[in-house]
N, C-alpha and C positions, 0 to 999 in steps of 0.2 A: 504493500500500500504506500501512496504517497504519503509524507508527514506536512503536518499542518504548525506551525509554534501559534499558540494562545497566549497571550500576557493578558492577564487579569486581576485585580488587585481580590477583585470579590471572589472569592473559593468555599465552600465548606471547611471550617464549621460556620461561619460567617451567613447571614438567616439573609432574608429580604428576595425580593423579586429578581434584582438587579443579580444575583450566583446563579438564578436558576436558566438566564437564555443560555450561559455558555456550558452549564453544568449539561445542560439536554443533547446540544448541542456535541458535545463532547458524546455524548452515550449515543447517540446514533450516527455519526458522519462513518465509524468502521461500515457502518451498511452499505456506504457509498463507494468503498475504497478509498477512506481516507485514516489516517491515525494522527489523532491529536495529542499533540504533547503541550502539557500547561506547563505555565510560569506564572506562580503566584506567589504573595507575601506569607511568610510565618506566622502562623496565627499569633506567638509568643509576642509578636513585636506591633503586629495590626493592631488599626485604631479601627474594630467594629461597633457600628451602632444596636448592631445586632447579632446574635448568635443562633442558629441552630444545626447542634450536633446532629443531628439525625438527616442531615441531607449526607453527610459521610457516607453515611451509606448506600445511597446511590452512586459514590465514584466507584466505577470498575475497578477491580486491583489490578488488571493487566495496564491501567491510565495511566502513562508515566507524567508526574507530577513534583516539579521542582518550584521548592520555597527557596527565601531567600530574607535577610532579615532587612531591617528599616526602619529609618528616625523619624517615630510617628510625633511632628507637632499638637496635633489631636492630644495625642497622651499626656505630651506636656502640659497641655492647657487643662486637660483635667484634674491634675496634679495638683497645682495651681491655683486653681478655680475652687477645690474642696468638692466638684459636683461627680455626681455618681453616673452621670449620662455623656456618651459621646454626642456633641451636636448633630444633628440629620437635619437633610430636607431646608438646608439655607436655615438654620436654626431654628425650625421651628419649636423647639424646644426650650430654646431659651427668649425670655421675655425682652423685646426690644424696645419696651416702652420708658425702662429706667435707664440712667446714663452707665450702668456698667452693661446694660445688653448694647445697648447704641456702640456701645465701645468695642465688644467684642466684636459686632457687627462690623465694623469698620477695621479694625486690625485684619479681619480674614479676607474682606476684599480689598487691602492695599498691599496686605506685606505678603500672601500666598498666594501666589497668581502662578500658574493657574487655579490652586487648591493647596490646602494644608496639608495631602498625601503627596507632593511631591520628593518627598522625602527619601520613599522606597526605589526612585528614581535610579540612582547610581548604581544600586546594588543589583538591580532587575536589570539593567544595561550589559552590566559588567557577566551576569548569568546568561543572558540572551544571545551572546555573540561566543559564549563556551556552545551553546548547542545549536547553533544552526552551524560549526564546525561538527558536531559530533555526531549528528542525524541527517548533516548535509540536506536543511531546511531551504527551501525556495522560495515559502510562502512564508509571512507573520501574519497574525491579525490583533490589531490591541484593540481594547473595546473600552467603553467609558461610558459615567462617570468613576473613578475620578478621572477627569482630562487632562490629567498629567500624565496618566498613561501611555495619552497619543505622544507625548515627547519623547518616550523609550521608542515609541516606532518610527518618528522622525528621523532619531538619529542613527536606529539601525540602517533606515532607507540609503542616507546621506552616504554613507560606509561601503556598504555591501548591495545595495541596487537591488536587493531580491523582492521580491513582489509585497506590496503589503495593503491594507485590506484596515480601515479604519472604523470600528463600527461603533456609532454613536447609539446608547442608548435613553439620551435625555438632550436637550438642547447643550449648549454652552452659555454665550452670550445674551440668549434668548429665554434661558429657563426662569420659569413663574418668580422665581424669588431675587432673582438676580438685582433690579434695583434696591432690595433692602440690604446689601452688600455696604454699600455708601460707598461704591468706587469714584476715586478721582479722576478728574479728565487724561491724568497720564495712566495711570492703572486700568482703563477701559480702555485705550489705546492699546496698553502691553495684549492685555487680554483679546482684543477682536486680530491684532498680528500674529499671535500663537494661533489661532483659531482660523485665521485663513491660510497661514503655513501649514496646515495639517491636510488642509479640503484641497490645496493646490499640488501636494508634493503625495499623497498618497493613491497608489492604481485604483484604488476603489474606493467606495463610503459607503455604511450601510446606515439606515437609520431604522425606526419602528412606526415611523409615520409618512404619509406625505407629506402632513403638512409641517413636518420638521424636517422634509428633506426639500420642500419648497423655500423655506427661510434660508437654506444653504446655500442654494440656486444665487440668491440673491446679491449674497457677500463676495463672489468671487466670479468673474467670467471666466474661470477655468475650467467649469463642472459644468460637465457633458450630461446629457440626460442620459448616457449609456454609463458613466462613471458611476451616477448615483442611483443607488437603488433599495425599495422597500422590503426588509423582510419582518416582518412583526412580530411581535411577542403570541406567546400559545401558550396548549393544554397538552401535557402529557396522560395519554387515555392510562397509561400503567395504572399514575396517581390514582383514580378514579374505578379501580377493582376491585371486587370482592368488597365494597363499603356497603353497611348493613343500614339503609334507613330507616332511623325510629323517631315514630312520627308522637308530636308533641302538642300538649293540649291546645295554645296559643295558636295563633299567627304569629309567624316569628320572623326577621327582616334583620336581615344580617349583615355589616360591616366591616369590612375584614382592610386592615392596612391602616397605613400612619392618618394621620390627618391634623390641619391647624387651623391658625384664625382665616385663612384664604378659602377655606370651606365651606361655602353658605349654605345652610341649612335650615333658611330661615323658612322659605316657600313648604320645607316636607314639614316641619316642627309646624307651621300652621293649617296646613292640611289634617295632620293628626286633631289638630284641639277642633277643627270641624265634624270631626266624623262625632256622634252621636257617644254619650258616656258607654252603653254598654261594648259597641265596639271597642272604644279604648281598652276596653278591660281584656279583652281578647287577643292585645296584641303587646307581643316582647320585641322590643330593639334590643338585639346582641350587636357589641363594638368588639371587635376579637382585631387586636394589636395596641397602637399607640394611640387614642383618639384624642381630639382638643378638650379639655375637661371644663371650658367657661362651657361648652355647647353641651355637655353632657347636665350642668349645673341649671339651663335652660330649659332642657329638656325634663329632668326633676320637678322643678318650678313650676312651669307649666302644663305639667302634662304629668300630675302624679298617680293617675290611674293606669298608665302603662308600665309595665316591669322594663327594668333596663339590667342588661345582664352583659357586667363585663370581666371578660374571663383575662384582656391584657393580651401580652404579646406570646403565642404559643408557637411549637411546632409546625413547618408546615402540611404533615399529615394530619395530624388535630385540626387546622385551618382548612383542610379538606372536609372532613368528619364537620367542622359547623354549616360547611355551604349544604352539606347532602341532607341536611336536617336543620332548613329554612325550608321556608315557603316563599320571598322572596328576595334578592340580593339587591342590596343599595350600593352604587356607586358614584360618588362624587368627584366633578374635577376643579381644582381649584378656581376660581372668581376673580381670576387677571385677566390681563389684558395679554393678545398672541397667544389664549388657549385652545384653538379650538385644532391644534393638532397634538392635543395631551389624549392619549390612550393608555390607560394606567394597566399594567400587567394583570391585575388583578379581576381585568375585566373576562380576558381567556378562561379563565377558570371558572368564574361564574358561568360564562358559555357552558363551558364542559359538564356544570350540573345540572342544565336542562330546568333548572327552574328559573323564571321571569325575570327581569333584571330592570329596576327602576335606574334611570340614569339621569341625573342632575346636571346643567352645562352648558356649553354653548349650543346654540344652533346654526346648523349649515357646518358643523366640520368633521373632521373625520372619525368620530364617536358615533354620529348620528349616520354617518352612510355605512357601517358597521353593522349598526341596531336594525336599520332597515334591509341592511340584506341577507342576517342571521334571522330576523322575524323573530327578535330575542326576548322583545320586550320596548319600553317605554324611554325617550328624552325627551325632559323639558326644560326650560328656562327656570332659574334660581326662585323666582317668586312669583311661577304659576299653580297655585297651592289649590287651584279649583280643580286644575287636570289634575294633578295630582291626587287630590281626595278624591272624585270619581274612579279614577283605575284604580286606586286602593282597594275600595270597595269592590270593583268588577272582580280582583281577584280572588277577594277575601270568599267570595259566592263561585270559584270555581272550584268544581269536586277532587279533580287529581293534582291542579298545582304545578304540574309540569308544563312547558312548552312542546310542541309537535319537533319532530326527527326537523332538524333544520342542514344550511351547508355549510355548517361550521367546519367538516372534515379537514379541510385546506390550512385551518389554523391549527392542525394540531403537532406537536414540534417534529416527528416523525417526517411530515411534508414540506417543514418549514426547513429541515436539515436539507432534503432532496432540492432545495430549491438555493442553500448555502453550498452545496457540493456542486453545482450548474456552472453558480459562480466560478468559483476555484479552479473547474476544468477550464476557465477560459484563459489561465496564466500560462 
């Protein structure tokens, strides 16, 4: 088989959506005739915001897989700081309303450009160019975020000319949170010249959306619509076997994944306080991950006759086991501005359980030409809380709860691998 090098900071034991495109990806491309070999951080030295051991066990043992260590700033700042959490998500976790969040806020997009993981930089460099001597590698792929990544594949490019293969899987310069950085006008400069150095000098780009491979389009006249191309995030049918649903007295409406104050939720929270007292009572909002706890405190407040049941950030087979035993999945995309080619990974899997999927967000982007052509379920606008109370209802009055066989098949990572190997053959 050909070999393929992977640079990836996110690996197992490392939890979150962002391990599982290339962890899948890894477990199927031998189907293809490919054999990937990773290059990732030690976990001893990673700054995760998350852990789950139990994806480990999905890596093959035949997957040859080289760590490597690295000066995580993250760590230090937690050190530092006295706090018990890695920042995610452009901080959403820490509070930028006082002047030491403002602060951090501002030290992260001035002094760590591209990212505070740049750090693992050297030492993934220094590993990277031991094996494509040792495997006599042709191809890299580095994947992101963190998009410091992409600089390990820059300077492999620069060096050794071997084919390389950039795949974004969140914006850069563009991503929801980016202006609460507080970058300065030289710092957003550094940052958009890394950022088109990477779109110009790499054979490929992969993104997970159009419409984040249409903002790329933008920044650079060098991308060819044949350079750039979409392969999305999916469902592994494995995940989804032999899972025994047990069905529960409520309606239950499930939320699985991070979430912050960019989450409106204001339109479904008042749709619920519409629906009639005894419905409320018949219905459980499960938050299964990190969720924004002012909106959970809201939703308490007003709305005390629904059970709120939050079990926190679990395993992702546990996270499976919640979706199969809902009745309908909630997905929310952030309430910025430039959203409407966010498709959060978490939306695949919802797919994959074949029950209904309420979707909160913009209209007209690539969420909603998704929802329409899986016939998955429901988008609407942040504060259309009359459609929203209506299909609540239409569901709550359907007998099985499931959606009809739809053509999700295309998404699931098995096809999405078949369709990264297409790639690959063209080097």
């Amino acid at each position: 088989m050909k070999r393929v090098l992977i640079i990836t900071y996110y690996w197992p034991p490392s939890g979150g959506a962002g391990v599982q495109r290339w962890l899948k990806f890894a477990k199927y491309l031998p189907e293809f005739g490919w054999e990937p070999i990773i290059l990732t951080v030690d976990p001893k030295y990673a700054s995760y915001a998350q852990y789950d051991e139990s994806l480990e066990q999905e890596v093959n043992p035949d997957l040859k897989v080289y760590r490597t260590k690295s000066f995580e700033f993250y760590n230090l700042y937690k050190k530092l700081s006295g706090k018990n959490e890695i920042p995610y998500g452009g901080f959403a976790n820490e509070k930028k309303t006082t002047f030491a969040g403002k602060f951090s806020h501002f030290i992260r997009g001035n002094f760590f450009i591209p990212d505070p993981r740049k750090g693992w930089n050297k030492q993934a460099y220094q590993k990277a160019q031991e094996l494509l001597g040792k495997y006599n590698i042709k191809t890299v792929i580095t994947t992101s975020p963190p998009h410091s990544t992409q600089l390990i594949g820059l300077k492999l490019k620069k060096k050794f000319n071997m084919n390389w293969i950039a795949d974004f899987r969140d914006p850069w310069t563009d991503i929801y949170y980016y202006k609460t950085l507080y970058h300065s006008p030289l710092a957003k400069k550094i940052d958009l010249h890394l950022e088109r150095k990477i779109l110009n000098n790499a054979d490929s780009i992969l993104t997970v959306s159009k419409d984040i491979a249409r903002s790329f389009t933008k920044k650079t006249n060098k991308l060819s619509a044949k350079k750039i191309q979409v392969i999305t995030n999916g469902f592994d049918t494995d995940d989804f076997l032999n899972i025994k649903e047990e069905k529960e007295e409520k309606f239950v409406i499930t939320y699985t994944g991070t979430m912050s104050e960019a989450y409106d939720l204001s339109g479904f929270i008042r749709a619920l306080s519409m629906l009639n007292s005894e419905l409320r009572k018949k219905v459980k909002l499960r938050f299964v991950g990190k969720p924004f706890h002012p909106i959970l405190s809201k939703i308490r407040k007003l709305l005390p006759e629904i059970e709120l049941e939050i079990p926190g950030y679990v395993e992702h087979s546990e996270s499976i086991l919640f979706l199969m035993r809902s009745n309908l999945q909630l997905l929310v995309i952030p309430n910025v501005s430039d959203n409407r080619g966010i498709i959060t990974g978490k939306f695949y899997e919802y797919l994959a359980s074949q029950k209904p999927i309420l979707a909160i967000g913009p209209r007209g982007g690539d969420l909603e030409e998704l929802i329409e052509e899986t016939k998955c379920g429901l988008i609407t606008d942040y504060k259309d809380s009359k459609t929203i109370k209506q299909w609540l209802i239409k569901q709550m009055n359907q007998p099985t709860g499931k959606i009809e066989e739809n053509n999700s098949k295309k998404y699931s990572r098995r096809e999405l691998t078949k369709k990264l190997s297409d790639i690959l053959k063209q080097f």
